[in-house]
C-alpha positions in Angstrom: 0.0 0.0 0.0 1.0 3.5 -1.1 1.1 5.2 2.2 3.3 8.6 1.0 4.7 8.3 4.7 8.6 8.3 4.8 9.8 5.6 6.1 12.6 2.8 6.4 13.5 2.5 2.6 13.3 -2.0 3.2 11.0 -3.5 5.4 10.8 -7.2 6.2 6.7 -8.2 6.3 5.3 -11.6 6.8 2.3 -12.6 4.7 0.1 -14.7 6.7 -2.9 -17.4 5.5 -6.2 -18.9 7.2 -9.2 -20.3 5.5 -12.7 -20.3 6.3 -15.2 -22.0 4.9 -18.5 -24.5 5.8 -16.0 -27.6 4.9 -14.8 -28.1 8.0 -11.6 -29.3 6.2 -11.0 -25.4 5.3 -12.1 -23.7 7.9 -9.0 -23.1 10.3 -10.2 -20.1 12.2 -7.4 -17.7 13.6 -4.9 -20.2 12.7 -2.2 -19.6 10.5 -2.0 -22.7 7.6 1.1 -20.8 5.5 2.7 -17.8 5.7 4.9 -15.7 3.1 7.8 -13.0 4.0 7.8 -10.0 1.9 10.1 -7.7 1.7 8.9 -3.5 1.2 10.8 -1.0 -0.6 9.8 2.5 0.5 9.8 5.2 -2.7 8.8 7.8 -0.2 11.2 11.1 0.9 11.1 14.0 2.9 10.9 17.3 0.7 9.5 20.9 0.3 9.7 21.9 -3.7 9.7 25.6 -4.6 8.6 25.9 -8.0 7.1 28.6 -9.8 4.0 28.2 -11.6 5.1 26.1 -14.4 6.5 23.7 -11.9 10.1 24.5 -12.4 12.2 24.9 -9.1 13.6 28.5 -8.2 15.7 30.1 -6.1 14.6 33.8 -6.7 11.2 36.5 -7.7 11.5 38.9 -9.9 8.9 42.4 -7.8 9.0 45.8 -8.1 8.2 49.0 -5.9 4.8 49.8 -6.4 4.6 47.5 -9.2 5.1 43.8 -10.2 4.4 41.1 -8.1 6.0 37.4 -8.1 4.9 34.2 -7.2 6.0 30.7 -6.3 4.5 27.2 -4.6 5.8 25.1 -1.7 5.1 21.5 -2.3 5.5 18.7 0.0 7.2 15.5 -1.7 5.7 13.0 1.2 2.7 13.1 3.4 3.6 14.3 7.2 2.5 12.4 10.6 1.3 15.7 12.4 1.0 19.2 11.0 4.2 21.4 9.6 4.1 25.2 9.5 6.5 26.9 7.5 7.2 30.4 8.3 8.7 32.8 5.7 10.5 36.4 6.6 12.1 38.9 4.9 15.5 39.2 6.2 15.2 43.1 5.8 12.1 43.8 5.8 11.6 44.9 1.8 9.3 42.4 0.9 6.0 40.8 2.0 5.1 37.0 1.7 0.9 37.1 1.2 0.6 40.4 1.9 2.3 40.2 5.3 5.7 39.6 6.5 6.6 36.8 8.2 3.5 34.9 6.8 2.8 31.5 7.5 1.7 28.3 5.4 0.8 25.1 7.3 0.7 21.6 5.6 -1.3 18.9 7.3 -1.6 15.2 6.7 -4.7 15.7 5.0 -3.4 19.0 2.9 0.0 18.0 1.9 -0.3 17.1 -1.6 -1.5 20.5 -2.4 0.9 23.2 -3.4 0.5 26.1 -1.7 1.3 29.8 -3.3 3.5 32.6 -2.1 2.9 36.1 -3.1 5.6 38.1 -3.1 5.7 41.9 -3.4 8.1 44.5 -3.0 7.5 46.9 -0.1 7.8 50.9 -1.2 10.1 52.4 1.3 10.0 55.8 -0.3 14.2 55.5 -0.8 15.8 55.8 -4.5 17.5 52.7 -3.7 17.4 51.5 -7.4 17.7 47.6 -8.4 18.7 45.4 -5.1 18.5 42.4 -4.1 16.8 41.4 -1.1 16.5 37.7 0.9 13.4 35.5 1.9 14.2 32.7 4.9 12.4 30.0 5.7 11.6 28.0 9.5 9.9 24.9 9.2 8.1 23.8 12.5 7.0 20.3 12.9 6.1 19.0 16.6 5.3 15.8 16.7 5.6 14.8 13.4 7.6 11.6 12.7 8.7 11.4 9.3 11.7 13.9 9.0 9.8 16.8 9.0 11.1 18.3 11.9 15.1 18.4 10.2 13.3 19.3 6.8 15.3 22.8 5.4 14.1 25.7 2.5 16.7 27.4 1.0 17.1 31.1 0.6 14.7 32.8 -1.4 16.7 35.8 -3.5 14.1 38.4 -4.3 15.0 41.2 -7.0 13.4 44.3 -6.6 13.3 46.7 -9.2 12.4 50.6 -7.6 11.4 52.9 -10.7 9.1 55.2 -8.4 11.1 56.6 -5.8 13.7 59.2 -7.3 15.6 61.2 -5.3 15.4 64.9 -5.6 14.5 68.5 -3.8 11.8 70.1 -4.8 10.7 73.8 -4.8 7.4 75.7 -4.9 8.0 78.6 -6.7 10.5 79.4 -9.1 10.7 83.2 -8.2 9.3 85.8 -5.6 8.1 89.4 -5.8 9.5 91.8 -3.1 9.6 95.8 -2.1 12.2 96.6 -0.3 10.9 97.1 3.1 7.6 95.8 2.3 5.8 92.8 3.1 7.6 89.8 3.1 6.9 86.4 0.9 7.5 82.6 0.9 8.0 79.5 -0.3 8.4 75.5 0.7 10.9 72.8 0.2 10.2 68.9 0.5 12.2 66.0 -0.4 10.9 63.4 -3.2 11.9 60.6 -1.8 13.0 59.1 1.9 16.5 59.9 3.0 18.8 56.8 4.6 19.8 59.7 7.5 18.9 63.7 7.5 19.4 66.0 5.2 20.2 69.9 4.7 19.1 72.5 2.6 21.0 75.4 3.0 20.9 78.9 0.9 23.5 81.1 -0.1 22.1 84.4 -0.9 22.9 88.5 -0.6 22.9 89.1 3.3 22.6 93.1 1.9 19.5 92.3 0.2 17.2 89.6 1.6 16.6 88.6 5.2 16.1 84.6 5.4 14.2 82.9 7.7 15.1 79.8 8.4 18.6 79.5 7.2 19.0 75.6 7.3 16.4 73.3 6.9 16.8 69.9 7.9 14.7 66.8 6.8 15.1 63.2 8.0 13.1 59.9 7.3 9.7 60.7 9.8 9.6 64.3 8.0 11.5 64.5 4.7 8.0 64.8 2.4 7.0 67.3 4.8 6.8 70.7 3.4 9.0 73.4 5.0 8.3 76.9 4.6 11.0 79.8 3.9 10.1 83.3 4.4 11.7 86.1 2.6 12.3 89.6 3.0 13.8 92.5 1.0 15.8 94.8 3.1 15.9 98.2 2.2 19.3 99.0 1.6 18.6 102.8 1.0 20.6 102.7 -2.1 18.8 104.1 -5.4 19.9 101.0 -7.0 20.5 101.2 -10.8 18.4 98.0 -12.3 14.3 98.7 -11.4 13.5 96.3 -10.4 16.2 93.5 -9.5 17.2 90.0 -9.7 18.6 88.9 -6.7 19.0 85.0 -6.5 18.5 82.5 -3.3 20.6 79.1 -4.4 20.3 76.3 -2.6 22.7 73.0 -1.8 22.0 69.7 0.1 24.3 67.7 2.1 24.0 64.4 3.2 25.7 61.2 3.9 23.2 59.4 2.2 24.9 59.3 -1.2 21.2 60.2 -2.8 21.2 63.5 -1.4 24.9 64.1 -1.4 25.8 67.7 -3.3 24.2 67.3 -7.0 21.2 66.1 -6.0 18.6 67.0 -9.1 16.4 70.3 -7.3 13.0 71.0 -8.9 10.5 73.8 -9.8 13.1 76.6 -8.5 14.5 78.8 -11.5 17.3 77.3 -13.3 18.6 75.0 -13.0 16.1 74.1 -10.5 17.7 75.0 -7.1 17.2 79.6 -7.4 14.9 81.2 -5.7 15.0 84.3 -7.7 13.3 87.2 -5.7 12.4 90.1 -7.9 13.1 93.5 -5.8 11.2 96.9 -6.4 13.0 99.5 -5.3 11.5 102.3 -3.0 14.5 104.9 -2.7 14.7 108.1 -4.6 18.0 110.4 -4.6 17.5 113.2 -3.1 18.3 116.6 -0.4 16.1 116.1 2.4 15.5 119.5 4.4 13.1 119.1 7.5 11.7 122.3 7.2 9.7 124.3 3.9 9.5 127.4 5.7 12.0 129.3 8.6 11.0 132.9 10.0 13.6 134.9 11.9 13.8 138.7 13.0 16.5 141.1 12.0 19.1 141.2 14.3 16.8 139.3 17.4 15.5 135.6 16.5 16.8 133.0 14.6 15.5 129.8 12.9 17.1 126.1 12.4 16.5 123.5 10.2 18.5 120.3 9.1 19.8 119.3 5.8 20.6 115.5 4.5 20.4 113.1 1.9 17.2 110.7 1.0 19.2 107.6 0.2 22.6 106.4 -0.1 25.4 107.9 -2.0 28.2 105.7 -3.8 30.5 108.5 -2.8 30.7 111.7 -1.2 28.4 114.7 -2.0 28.9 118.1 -1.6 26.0 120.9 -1.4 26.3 124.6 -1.2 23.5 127.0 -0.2 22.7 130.6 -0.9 20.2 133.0 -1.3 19.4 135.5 -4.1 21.9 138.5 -4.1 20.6 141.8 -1.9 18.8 139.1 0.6 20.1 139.8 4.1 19.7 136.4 5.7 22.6 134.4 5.8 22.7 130.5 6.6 25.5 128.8 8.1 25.0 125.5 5.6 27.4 127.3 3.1 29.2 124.0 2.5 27.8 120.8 3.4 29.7 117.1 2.7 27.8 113.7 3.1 29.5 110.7 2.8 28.6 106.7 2.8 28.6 106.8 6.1 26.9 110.5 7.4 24.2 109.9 4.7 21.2 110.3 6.3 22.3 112.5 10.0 20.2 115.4 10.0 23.0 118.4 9.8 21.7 122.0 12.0 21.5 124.9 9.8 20.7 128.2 11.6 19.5 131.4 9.4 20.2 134.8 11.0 19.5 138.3 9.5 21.6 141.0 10.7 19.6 144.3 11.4 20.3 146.8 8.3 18.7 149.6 9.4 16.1 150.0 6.7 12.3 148.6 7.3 11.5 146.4 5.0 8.2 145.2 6.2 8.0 141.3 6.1 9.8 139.7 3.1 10.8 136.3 1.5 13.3 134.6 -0.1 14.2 131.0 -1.5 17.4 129.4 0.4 18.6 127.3 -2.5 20.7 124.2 -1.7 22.9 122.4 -4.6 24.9 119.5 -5.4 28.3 120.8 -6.6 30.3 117.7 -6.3 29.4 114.1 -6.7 30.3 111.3 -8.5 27.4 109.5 -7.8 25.0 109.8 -10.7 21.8 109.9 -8.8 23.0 113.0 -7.3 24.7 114.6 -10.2 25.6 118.6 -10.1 23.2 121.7 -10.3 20.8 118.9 -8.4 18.7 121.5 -6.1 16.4 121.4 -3.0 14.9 124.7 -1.2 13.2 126.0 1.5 11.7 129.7 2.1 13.0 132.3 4.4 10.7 134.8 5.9 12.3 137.9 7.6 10.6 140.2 10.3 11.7 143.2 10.3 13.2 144.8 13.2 10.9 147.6 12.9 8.0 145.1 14.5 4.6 145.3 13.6 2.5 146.9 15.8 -0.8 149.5 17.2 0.1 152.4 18.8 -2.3 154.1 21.1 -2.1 158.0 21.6 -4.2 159.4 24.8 -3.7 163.4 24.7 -4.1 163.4 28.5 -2.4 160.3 29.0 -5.9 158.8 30.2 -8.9 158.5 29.2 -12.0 159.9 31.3 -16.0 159.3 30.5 -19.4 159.8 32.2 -22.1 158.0 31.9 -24.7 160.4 30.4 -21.7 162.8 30.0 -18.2 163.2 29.4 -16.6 161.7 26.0 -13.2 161.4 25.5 -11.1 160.7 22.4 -7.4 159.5 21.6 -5.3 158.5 18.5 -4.6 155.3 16.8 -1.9 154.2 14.2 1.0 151.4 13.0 4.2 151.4 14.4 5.5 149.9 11.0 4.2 149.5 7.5 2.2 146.6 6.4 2.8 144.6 3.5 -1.3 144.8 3.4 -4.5 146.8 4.1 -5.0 146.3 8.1 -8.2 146.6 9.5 -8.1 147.6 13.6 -11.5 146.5 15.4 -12.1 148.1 18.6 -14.2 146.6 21.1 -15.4 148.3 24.7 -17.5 145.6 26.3 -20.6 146.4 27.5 -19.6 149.3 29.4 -18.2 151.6 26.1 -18.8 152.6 22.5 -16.7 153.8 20.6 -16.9 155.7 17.2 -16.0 154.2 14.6 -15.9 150.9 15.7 -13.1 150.1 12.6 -9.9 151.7 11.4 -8.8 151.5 8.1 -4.4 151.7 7.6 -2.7 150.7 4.3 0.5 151.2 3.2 0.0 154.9 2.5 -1.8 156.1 5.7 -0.5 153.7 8.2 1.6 156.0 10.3 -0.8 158.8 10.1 -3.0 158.7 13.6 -7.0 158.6 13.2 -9.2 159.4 15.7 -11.2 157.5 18.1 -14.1 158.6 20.5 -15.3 156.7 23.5 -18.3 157.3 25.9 -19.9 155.6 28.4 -23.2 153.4 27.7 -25.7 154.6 30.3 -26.5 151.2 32.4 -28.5 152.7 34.8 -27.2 150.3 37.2 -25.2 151.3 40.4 -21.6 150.5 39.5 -20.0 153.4 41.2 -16.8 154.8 39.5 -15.2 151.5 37.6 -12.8 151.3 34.5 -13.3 148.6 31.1 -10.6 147.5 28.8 -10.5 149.1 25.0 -8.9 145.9 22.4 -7.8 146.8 19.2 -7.3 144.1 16.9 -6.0 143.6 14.1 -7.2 141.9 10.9 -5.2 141.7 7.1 -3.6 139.0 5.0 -0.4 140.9 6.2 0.8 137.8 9.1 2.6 140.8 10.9 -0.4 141.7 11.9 -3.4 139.5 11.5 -4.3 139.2 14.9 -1.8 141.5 16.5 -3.8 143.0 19.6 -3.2 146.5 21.7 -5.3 147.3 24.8 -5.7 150.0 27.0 -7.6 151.3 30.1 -11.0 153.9 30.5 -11.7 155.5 33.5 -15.7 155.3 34.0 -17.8 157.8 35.9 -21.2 156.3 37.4 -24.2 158.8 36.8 -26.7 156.1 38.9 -27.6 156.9 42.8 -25.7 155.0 45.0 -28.8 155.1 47.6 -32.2 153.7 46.3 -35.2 155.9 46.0 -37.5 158.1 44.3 -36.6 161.0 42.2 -39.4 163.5 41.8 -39.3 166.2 38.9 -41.8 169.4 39.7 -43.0 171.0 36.5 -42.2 174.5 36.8 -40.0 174.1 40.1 -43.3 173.4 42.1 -46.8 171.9 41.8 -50.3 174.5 42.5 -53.7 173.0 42.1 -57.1 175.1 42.6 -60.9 173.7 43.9 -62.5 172.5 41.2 -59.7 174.4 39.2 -56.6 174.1 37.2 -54.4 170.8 37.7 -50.6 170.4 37.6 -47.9 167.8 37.0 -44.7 166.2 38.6 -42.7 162.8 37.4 -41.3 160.0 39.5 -38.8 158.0 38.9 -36.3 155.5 40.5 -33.2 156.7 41.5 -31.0 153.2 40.4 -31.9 150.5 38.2 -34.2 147.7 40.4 -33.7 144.2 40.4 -37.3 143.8 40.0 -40.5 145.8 39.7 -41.3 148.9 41.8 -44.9 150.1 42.4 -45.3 153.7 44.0 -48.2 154.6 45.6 
């Protein structure tokens, strides 16, 4: 009998005989009449076959990264006494068995003449590694089993793996930025294309002048290297009028690594040519220049001065000199004659003062332009004859100004009585019409209200004539303030003010009562006659209403 069982390759069996049968002459029962000794030849052996599908015997797959699959069968060559499991792992972990690694396959006695399959496919690591190979081992477990099972071996498969979708490479975002100097600031990513073997670095080399770079280094290893990294970038403003508008300045970018895929050379991506530049595109926001802090100084002959500073809007390639002047017959004078700015002194402020000695003539308020030019530069933003200027205003020393004239050196009213009168005028010529406003209060009027002065009549004194307003109320003798204001387009004396005092005289009764007025210095009636008349009236101004009886 064909048992499949591996066993002892000759076996000495006897063959034994007994009858039965109704004849009692052939019916012997259990005992033996003849017997026969055979001897057994065993074909059987103890073997695992690994074959690929048309049954021919291999030691090695053929799998690739994301692609082709292999396959091969285990085949027992003789049936096993008790169960076998044969486990099968990937020495290195780049290659699954069924989908899993280790996997298992278990041959029992009642199994064992069926070939069982083995899947193998190529685990994607994410590493360029190329075309390797890679090894399959085998454990064959068989407890209890009888047969040879137990000592039975597999030889190592060799599995080829092909890796056609993991390249090794940096890639960019962008391929170029758009900057202002100064302005806001943009950015871009990095990621690697495929797993490193140990970390990487990216690291820039770039204008330190022109861009601020944020982060310097960036490092990638094997948990993050397909993780995108962002770069910010900024254009500093190097306060140079720079002569390409705008500019091209490039980032450039290396990697170093041990792992030889990412050593220098490694291919960069979707930068600007050829694939590692950032290439930031600068607008430029500086403008040559003279920078002076003030439009406008006013000074005084011979009493107040004025300051202002003087320097440069951006950065000269070398040094600059200005001169300043005004036009001939001007009597200011400026102590900026000669001003040099350098690379360095650029953009300090330097103090200018403006004086104006007094010349003795009146002038009435005048202008001039305080003109400031380049005479020597080699820098051709600020090339010769370039100009900047400010106005000068001068006061003269013969101030603007309202004179007052009181004949009597006071001035004296009544209420109900007395006027008095007194002279007005400018100390100095205006450069325009000048209208004075005179205003008493409530206590005085005055006549006219206005004076008129122009540049004709202005030192020629008009009169003015004040009187009491009769307020009926008690005040006793009290003074009130006369303002004279002035009003023109002339800045001298727009606004300008001059005040003086008025003596008031109270006509009201200090004591309240009633004041009666005979007609005729006395008051004669007749019986049944002629009648006469008298008036009453209060002697102050009540608070509220009197009734005389």
């Amino acid at each position: 009998v064909h048992d499949y069982i591996d066993q002892t390759t000759t076996q000495s069996l006897v063959l034994s005989h007994t009858v039965t049968s109704a004849d009692p002459n052939y019916n012997s029962g259990s005992t033996v009449l003849a017997s026969v000794t055979v001897t057994l030849t065993d074909t059987d052996t103890v073997g695992i076959t690994r074959t690929t599908i048309q049954g021919v015997t291999t030691n090695s797959v053929n799998v690739a990264e994301s692609g082709a699959t292999d396959t091969y069968y285990l085949t027992f060559t003789s049936k096993p006494t008790a169960n076998v499991t044969i486990t099968i792992t990937s020495a290195d972990g780049q290659t699954t068995t069924n989908a899993t690694n280790p996997a298992t396959l278990v041959f029992t006695p009642s199994n064992w003449s069926a070939s069982q399959s083995a899947i193998v496919a190529a685990v994607h690591d994410n590493i360029a590694n190329g075309s390797r190979e890679s090894f399959t081992n085998y454990t064959v477990t068989a407890t209890g089993e009888t047969s040879g099972y137990q000592t039975a071996t597999i030889s190592q498969l060799t599995n080829n793996i092909t890796d056609s979708v993991d390249i090794a490479g940096v890639v960019m975002s962008t391929a170029s930025l758009s900057l202002t100097e100064g302005g806001s600031s943009g950015s871009f990513s990095i990621y690697l294309r495929s797993k490193p073997t140990v970390n990487v670095t990216i690291t820039p080399t770039y204008s330190s002048t022109d861009l601020s770079v944020s982060p310097t280094t960036l490092t990638f290893t094997p948990a993050n290297y397909n993780t995108s990294q962002t770069v910010t970038v900024s254009a500093l403003n190097d306060n140079i009028v720079n002569a390409t508008q705008p500019r091209n300045v490039d980032i450039t970018y290396a990697s170093a690594s041990t792992d030889p895929n990412y050593a220098p050379g490694v291919t960069f991506t979707g930068g600007t040519a050829p694939g590692n530049i950032i290439r930031t595109i600068i607008t430029d926001i500086n403008t040559a220049g003279i920078v002076l802090s003030k439009a406008n100084t006013y000074i005084t002959e011979g009493t107040t001065t004025d300051t202002y500073t003087i320097a440069l809007n951006s950065k000269p390639s070398s040094n600059v000199v200005i001169t300043s002047s005004y036009p001939v017959g001007f009597e200011a004078t400026t102590s900026a004659l000669i001003r040099t700015f350098t690379t360095i002194n650029w953009n300090t402020p330097q103090i200018a003062t403006i004086s104006a000695t007094n010349n003795g003539i009146y002038e009435g308020t005048h202008s001039a332009s305080l003109t400031h030019t380049i005479v020597t530069s080699s820098d051709l933003n600020y090339p010769a004859n370039f100009t900047a200027a400010l106005t000068t205003t001068i006061y003269d020393t013969d101030s603007p100004g309202i004179t007052l004239t009181l004949p009597n050196g006071v001035l004296n009213v009544q209420e109900g009585g007395a006027t008095d009168t007194y002279y007005v005028k400018l100390k100095t010529q205006p450069l325009a019409g000048v209208t004075v406003n005179i205003s008493g209060g409530s206590d005085v009027a005055v006549a006219p209200s206005s004076l008129t002065f122009t540049s004709v009549n202005w030192s020629t004194d008009q009169i003015a004539t004040v009187s009491a307003i009769n307020n009926f109320i008690v005040q006793g003798a009290h003074t009130a303030t006369l303002t004279h204001t002035g009003s023109s387009s002339d800045p001298g004396y727009n606004g300008l003010t001059a005040t003086t005092t008025i003596n008031i005289a109270d006509d009201d009764s200090t004591v309240p009562g009633i004041q009666i007025t005979q007609t005729g210095g006395d008051t004669s009636v007749t019986e049944a006659g002629n009648e006469d008349e008298y008036t009453i009236a209060l002697t102050s101004k009540p608070t509220a209403t009197v009734r005389v009886k």
